[in-house]
C-alpha positions as CSV (number, residue, x, y, z in Angstrom):
1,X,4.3,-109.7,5.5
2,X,5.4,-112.5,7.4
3,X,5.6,-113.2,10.7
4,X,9.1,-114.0,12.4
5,X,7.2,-116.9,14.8
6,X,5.3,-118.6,12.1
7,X,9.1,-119.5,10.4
8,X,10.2,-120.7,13.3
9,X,7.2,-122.8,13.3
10,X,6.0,-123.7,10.4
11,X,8.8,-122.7,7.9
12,X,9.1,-119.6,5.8
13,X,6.5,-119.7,3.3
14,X,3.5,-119.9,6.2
15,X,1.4,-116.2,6.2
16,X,1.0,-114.7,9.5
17,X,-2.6,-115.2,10.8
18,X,-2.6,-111.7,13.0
19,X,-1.6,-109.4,9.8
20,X,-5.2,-107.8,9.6
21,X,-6.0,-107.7,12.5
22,X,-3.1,-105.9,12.9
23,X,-3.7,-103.7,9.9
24,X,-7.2,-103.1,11.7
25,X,-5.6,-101.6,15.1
26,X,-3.8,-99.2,13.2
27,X,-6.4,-98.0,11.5
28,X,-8.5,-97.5,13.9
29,X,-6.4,-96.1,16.2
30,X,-5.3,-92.9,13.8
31,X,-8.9,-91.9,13.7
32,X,-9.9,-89.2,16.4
33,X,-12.7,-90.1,19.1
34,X,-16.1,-89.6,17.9
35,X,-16.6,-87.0,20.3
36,X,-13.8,-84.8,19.4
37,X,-14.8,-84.7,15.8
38,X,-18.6,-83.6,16.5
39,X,-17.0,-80.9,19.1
40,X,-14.7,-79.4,16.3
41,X,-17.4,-79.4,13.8
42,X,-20.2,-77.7,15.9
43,X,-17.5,-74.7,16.4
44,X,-16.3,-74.2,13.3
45,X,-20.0,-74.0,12.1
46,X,-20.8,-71.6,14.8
47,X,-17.8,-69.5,14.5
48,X,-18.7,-69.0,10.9
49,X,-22.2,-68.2,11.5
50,X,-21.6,-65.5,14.3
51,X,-19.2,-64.1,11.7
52,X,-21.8,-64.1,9.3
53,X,-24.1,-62.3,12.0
54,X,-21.8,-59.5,13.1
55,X,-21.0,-58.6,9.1
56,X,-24.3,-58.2,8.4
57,X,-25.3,-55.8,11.6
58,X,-22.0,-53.6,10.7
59,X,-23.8,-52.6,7.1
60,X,-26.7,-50.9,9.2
61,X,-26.0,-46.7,8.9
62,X,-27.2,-45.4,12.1
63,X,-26.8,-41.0,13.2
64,X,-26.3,-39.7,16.5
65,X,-26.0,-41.9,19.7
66,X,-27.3,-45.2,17.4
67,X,-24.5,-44.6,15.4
68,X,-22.1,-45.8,18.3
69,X,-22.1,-49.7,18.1
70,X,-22.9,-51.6,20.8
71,X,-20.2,-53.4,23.0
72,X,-19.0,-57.0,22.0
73,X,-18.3,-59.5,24.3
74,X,-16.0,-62.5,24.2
75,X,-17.7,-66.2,23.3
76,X,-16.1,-69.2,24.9
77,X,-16.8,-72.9,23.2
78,X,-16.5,-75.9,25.8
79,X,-17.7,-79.3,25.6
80,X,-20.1,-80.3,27.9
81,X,-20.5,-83.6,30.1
82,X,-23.2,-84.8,27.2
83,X,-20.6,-84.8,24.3
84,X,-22.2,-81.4,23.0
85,X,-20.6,-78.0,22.8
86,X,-21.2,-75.7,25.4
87,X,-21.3,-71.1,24.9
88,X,-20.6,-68.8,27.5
89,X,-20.0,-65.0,27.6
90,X,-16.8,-63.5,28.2
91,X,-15.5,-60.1,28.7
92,X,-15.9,-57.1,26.1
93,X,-13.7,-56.9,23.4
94,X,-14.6,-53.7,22.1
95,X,-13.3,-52.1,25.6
96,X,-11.8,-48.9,25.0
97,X,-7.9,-48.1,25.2
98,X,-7.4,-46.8,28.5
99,X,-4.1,-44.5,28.1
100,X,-2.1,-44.6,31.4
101,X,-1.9,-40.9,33.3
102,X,1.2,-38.7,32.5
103,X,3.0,-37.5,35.2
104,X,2.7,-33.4,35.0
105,X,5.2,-31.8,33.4
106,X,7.1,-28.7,35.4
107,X,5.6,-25.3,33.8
108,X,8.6,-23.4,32.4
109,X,10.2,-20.8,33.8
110,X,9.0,-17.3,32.9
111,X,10.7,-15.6,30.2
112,X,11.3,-11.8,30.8
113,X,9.5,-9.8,28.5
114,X,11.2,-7.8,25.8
115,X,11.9,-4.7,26.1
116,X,9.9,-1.9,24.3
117,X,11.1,-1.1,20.8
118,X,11.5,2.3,20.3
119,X,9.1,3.8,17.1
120,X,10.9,4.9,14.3
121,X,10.4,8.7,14.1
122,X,7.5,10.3,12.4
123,X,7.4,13.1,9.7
124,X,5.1,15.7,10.8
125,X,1.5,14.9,9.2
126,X,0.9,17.0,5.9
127,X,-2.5,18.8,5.9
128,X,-4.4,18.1,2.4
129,X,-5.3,21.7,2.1
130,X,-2.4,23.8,3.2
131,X,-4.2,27.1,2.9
132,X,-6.7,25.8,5.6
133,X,-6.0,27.1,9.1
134,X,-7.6,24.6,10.8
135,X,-5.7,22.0,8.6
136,X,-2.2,23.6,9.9
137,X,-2.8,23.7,13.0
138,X,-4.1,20.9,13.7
139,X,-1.1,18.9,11.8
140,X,0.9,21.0,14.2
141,X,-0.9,20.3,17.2
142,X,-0.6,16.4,16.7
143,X,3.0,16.1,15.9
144,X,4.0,18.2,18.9
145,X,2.0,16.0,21.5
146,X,2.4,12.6,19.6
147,X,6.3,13.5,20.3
148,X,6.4,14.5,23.5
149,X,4.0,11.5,24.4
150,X,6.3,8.9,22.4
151,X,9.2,10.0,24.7
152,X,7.2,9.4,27.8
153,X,6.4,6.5,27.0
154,X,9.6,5.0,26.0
155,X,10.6,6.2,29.5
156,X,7.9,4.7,31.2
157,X,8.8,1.3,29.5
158,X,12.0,1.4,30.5
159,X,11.2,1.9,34.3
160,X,8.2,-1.0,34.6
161,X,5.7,1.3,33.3
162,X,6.3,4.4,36.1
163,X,7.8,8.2,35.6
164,X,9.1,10.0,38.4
165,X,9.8,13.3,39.1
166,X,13.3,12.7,38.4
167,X,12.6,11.5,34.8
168,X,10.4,13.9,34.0
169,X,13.3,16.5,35.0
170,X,16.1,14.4,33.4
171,X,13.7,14.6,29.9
172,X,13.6,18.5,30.2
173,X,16.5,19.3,28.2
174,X,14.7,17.2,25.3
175,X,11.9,18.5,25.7
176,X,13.6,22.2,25.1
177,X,15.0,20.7,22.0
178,X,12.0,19.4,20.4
179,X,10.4,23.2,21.5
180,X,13.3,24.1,19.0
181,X,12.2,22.2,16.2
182,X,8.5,23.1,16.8
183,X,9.2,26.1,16.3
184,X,11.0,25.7,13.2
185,X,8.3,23.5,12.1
186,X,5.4,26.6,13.0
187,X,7.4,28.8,10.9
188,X,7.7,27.0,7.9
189,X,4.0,25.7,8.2
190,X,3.1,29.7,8.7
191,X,5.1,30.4,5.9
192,X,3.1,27.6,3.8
193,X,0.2,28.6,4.7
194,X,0.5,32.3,3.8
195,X,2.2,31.0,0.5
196,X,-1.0,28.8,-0.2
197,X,-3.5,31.3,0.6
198,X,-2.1,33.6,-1.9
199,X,-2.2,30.6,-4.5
200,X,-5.5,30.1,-4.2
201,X,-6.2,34.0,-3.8
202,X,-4.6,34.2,-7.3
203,X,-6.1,31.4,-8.5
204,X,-9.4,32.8,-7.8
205,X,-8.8,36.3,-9.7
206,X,-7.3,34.5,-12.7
207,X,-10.0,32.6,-14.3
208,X,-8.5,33.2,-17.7
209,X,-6.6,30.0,-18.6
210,X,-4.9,32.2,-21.0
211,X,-3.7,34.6,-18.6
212,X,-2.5,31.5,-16.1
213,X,-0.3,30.4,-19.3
214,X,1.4,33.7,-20.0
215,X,2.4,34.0,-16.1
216,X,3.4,30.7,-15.0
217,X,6.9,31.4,-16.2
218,X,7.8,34.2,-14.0
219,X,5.0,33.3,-11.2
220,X,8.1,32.0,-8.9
221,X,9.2,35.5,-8.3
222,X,6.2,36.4,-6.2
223,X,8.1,34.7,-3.4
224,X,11.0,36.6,-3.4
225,X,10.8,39.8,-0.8
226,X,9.6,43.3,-2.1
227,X,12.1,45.3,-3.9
228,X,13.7,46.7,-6.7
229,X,14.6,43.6,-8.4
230,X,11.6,41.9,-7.7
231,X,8.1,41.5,-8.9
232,X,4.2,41.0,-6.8
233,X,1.1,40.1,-7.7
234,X,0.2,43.8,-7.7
235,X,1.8,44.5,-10.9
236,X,-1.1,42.0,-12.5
237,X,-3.6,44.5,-13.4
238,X,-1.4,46.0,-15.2
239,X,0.4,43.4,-17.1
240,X,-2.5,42.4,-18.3
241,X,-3.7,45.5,-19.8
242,X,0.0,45.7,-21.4
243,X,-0.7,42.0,-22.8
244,X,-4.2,42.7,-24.2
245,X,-2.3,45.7,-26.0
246,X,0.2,43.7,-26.8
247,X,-1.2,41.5,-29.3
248,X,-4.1,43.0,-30.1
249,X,-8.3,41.9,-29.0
250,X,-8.3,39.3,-32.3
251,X,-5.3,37.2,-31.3
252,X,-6.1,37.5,-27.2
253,X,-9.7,35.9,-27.8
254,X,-8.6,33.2,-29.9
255,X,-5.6,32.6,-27.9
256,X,-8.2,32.7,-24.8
257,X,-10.7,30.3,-27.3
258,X,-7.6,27.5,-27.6
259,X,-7.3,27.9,-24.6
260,X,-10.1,26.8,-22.9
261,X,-10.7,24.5,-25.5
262,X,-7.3,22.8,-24.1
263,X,-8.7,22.7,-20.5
264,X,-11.9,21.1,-21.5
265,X,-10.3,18.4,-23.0
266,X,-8.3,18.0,-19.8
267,X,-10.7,18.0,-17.8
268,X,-13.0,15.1,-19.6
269,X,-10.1,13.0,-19.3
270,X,-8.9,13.4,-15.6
271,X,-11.0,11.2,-13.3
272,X,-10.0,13.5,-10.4
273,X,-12.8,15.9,-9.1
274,X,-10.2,18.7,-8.8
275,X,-8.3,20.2,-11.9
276,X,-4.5,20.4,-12.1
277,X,-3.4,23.2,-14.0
278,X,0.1,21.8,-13.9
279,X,-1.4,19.3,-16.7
280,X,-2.2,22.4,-18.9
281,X,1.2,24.5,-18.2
282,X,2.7,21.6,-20.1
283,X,0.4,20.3,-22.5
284,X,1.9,20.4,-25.8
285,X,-1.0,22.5,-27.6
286,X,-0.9,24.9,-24.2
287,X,3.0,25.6,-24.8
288,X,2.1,26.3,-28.4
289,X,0.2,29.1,-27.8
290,X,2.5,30.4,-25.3
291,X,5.1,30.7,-27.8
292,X,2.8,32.4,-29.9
293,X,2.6,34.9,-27.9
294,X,5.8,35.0,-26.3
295,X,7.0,35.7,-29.8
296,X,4.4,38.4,-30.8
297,X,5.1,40.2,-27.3
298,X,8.8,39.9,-27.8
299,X,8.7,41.5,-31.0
300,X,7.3,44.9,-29.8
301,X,10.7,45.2,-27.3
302,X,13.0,45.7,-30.0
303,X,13.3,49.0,-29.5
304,X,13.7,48.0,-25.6
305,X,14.2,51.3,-23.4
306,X,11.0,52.9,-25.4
307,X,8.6,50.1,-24.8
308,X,10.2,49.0,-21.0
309,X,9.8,52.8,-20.3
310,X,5.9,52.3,-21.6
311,X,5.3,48.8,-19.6
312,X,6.6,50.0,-16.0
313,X,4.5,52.9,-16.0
314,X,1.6,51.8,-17.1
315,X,2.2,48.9,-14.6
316,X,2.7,51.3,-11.8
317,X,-0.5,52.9,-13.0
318,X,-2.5,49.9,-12.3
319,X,-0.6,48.6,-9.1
320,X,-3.3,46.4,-7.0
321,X,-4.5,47.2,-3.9
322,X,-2.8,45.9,-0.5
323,X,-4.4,43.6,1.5
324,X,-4.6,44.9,5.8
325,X,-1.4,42.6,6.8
326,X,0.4,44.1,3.6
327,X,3.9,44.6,5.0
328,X,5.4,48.5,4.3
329,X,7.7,46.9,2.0
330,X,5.1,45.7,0.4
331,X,2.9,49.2,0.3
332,X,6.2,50.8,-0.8
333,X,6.7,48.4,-3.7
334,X,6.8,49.5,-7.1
335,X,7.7,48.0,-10.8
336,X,11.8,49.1,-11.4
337,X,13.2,48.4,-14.5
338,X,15.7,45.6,-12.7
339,X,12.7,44.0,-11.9
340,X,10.6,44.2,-15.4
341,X,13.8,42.7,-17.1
342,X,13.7,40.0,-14.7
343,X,10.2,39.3,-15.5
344,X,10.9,39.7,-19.2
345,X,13.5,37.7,-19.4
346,X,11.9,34.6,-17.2
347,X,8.5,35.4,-19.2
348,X,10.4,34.9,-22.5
349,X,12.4,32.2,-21.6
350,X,10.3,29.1,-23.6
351,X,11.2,31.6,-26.9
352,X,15.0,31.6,-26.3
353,X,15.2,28.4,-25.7
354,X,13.5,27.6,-29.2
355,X,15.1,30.7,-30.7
356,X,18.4,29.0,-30.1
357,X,18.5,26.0,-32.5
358,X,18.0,26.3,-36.1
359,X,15.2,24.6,-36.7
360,X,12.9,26.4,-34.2
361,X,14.2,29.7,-36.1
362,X,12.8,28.0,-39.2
363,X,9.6,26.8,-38.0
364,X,8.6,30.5,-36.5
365,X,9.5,32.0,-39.4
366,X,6.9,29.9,-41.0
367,X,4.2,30.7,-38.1
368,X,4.8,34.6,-37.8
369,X,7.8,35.8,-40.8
370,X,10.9,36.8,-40.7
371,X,10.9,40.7,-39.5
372,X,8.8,39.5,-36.0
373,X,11.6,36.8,-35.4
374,X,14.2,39.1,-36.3
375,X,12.4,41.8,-33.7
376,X,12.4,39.3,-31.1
377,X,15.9,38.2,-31.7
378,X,16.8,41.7,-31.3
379,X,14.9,42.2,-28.2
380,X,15.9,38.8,-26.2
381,X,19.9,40.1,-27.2
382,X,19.0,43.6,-25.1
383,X,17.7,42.0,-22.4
384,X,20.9,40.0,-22.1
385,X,23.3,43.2,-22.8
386,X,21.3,45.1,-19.4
């Protein structure tokens, strides 16, 4: 470098005397004040420290109350009049979010409540035993309250929950209906129970599984009114002694033995604590043995008027007795030969039926020959004819 007055001076190849100590000025004059460097230093070293400090105190686990951590407050670095950095405290700065107050919101208007819906009707509650009394009446009982209550109520709903004299006389001509039906409903649950009682009357005298087998295909005439063409139970005493005729003591007991052999086996497998002979009526081994007989019995009505003339007396013989609310229909009953061919015809119908194909022919023919099938043939064709 060269200075512009030293040329004027003392030509152009003279050096400038002031150059350092110019170079020096500059120098020294980019480098900050001693003070200010010691001030910046001491609070970077501190601010790293209380780092340091705060790190290691956030690592204790603490449980209940301890485990809150304690407020922090603010540190503020200033340099003091002797050159040296100054602390202070400041406020917290852990200081909860305070969330401003909202303004309360207008409660909505009150929504009219709906109205009632109306039950779907009920069936009339079944009893489990039909031939109880108590069980009938008391399914009676409760569907004709639970109805007339239901109505009242739906009434009441409809008013705000009141009933008036004038609803109560507006809801009469319902309530003469629904008198209608409970009456229909007594009768048929009278008529139920009568019909159940003399199941389980029946049931009672006919232990014989046998005997159940042999009359469950004409036991759906018992509900048909006394008369000529008609069968009761009273005729059973006698049946029965016209069966055990029939075919003879050897085939009735083993008949009787498969029998009960059947139901054994029935019973074993059924989880239920009551039988249900409606399993055995048409097992397959059960229905075999009907036919059996069926075919044996059939056999001895070829010569028809002879042995119907033989059956309804001895039937009539050996009527059963009436029980005290017997009907006079019923004491005036008596086995007519319109009703035995009903019964025969009904009682024999599982033979027909197997009569009519070819190979059922064959395969009885096998079981029992040729002259019993033919006899039976012969007898089912008269019963048809009348």
């Amino acid at each position: 470098m060269h200075c512009k007055g030293a040329r004027k001076l003392g030509g152009a190849g003279t050096s400038c005397q002031l150059a350092p100590a110019a170079r020096k000025i500059k120098q020294e004059g980019a480098r900050p004040p001693p003070n200010q460097a010691l001030c910046r230093n001491a609070m970077s070293k501190y601010a790293s420290r209380a780092m340091s400090d705060r790190n290691k105190t956030s690592e204790v686990i603490m449980y209940g109350e301890k485990a809150q951590p304690s407020q922090q407050r603010a540190e503020i670095i200033e340099m003091g009049p002797d050159g040296k950095p100054k602390v202070t405290e400041g406020g917290f700065m852990d200081r909860a979010f305070e969330e401003k107050p909202q303004p309360a919101q207008p409660a909505p208007a009150a929504q009219a409540a709906p109205a009632a819906a109306k039950p779907a009707p009920q069936s009339p509650p079944k009893p489990k035993n039909p031939a109880s009394a108590k069980a009938q009446s008391k399914a009676i009982a409760t569907n004709a309250v639970g109805s007339l209550v239901d109505e009242m109520k739906q009434k009441a709903a409809s008013n705000g929950g009141m009933l008036s004299m004038h609803d109560l006389d507006s809801m009469q001509s319902s309530f003469d209906r629904k008198a209608q039906e409970m009456q229909a409903q007594i009768e048929a649950s009278l008529d139920e129970y009568a019909d159940a009682r003399d199941k389980v009357k029946w049931d009672k005298e006919r232990v014989d599984p046998f005997y159940r087998l042999i009359v469950k295909p004409f036991a759906h005439l018992f509900a048909e009114s006394p008369g000529r063409k008609t069968v009761t139970r009273r005729m059973l005493p006698g049946y029965f002694m016209a069966i055990r005729m029939l075919l003879g003591p050897d085939n009735v007991a083993a008949y009787d033995e498969r029998c009960r052999n059947i139901v054994a086996r029935l019973r074993s497998e059924s989880d239920s604590e009551f039988f249900d002979w409606d399993s055995f009526y048409t097992e397959r081994d059960a229905l075999t043995v009907r036919l059996d007989a069926q075919m044996i019995i059939a056999s001895h009505f070829s010569d028809f008027d002879k042995r119907a003339d033989w059956f309804i007396t001895l039937v009539n013989s050996n009527l059963a007795g009436l029980p005290d609310s017997a009907t006079e229909a019923e004491a005036k009953w008596s086995l007519a030969e319109q009703g035995c061919r009903r019964m025969l015809d009904a009682m024999l119908s599982d033979l027909r039926k197997v009569l009519s194909s070819d190979k059922g022919r064959e395969r009885l023919i096998k079981r029992h020959g040729a002259e019993i099938v033919d006899n039976a043939n012969t007898a089912l064709k008269r019963l048809l004819m009348g």
